[in-house]
C-alpha positions in Angstrom: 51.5 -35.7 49.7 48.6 -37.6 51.5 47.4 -40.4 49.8 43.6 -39.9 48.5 42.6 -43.6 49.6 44.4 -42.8 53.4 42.4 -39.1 53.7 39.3 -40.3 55.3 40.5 -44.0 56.2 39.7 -42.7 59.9 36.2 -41.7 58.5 33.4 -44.3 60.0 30.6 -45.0 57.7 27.5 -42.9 57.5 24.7 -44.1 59.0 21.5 -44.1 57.4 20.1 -41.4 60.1 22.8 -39.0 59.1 20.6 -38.1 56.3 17.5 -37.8 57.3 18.3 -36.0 60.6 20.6 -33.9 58.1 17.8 -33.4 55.1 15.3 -32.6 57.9 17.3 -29.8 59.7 17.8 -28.3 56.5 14.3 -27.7 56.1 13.4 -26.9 59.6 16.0 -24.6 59.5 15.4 -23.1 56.3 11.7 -22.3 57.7 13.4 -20.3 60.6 15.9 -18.8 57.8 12.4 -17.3 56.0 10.9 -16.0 59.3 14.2 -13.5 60.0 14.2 -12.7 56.5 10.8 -11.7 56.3 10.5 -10.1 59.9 13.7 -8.2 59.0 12.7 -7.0 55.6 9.7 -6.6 56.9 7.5 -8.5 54.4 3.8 -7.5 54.3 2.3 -10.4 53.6 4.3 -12.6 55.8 3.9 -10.0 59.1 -0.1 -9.7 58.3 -0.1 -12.7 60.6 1.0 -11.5 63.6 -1.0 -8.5 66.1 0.0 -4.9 66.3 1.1 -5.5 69.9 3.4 -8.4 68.1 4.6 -6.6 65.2 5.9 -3.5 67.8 7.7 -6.6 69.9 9.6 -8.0 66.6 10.5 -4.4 65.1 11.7 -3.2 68.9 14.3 -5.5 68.8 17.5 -3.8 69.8 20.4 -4.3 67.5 22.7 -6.3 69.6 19.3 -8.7 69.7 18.9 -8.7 66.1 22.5 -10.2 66.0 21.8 -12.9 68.6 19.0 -13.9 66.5 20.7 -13.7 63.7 23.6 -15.6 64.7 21.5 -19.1 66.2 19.1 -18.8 62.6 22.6 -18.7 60.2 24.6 -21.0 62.5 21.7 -23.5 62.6 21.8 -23.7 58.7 25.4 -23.7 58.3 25.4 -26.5 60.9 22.6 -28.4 58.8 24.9 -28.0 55.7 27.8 -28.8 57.5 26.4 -32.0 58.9 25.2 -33.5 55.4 29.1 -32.8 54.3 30.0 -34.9 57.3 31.9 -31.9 58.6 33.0 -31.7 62.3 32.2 -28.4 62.1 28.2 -29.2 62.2 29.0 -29.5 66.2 30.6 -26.0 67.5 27.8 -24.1 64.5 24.6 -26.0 66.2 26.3 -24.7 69.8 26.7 -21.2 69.1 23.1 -21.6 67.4 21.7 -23.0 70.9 23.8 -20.5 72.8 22.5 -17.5 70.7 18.9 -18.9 71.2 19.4 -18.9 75.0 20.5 -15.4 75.0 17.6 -14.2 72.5 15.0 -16.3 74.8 16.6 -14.6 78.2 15.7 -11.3 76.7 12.7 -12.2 75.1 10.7 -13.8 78.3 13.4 -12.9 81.0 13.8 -9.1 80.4 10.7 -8.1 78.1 7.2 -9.2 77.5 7.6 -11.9 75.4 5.5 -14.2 76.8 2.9 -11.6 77.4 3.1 -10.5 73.7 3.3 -14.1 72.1 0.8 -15.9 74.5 1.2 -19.2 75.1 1.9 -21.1 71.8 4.9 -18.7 71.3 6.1 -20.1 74.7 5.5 -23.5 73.4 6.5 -22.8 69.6 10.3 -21.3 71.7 10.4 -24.6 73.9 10.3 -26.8 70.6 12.7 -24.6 68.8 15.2 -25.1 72.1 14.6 -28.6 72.1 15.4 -29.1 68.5 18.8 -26.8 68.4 19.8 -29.2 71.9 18.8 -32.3 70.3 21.2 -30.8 66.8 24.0 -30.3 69.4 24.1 -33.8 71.1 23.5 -35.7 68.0 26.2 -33.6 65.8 28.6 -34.2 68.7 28.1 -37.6 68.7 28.6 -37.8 65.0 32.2 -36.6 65.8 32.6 -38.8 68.6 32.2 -41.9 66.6 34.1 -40.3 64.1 31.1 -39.5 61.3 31.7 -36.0 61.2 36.0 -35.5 60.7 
């Protein structure tokens, strides 16, 4: 039996940053958590915001879509969790979170009118979301490479 003092002797301290990068994509992605459950439930109050033309983008979604979406928003969160419990697991659940993104953006402004529907800060809003998930899967992959995350 493995001695509790030897189980995480490989473990390098956690830097300071851990935790705030951690806390902080726990919120983020807690936001992006309320916007699929309230575009999928269909919330009044939240979808008031958006335009009829909008609203008919969202709820056309085709299913295989809805799982894309689904899978970068619940992966991202997992992968916030996962990297406050130091887990190495925060890595591969921020890449299929960025890899499900890329796939949901390709339809969204590759193969439908996205960019049309949204206008330009939706562009802008999807660019900052993509450069947040890439930024979560270089930093959670050097976590593991220095041995943070084991």
């Amino acid at each position: 039996m493995a001695n509790k003092s030897n189980l995480f002797s490989d473990r390098t301290p956690t830097p300071w940053h851990l935790w705030v990068v951690g806390i902080l994509a726990v919120l983020w992605n807690a936001i992006g958590a309320f916007d699929y459950v309230a575009t999928q439930t269909q919330i009044e109050s939240y979808m008031a915001q958006f335009t009829p033309q909008q609203l008919e983008f969202f709820y056309g979604f085709p299913t295989w879509l809805v799982f894309f979406w689904a899978t970068a928003i619940w992966s991202s969160v997992a992968g916030s969790f996962a990297l406050l419990l130091r887990s190495r697991f925060a890595y591969p659940l921020f890449l299929i979170s960025l890899l499900s993104m890329i796939v949901t953006s390709i339809h969204n402004f590759g193969f439908s009118n996205g960019a049309e529907v949204m206008g330009q800060v939706g562009v802008i809003f999807s660019a900052i979301l993509a450069l947040i998930c890439v930024f979560l899967v270089i930093y959670s992959r050097a976590m593991v490479t220095r041995r943070v995350l084991t």
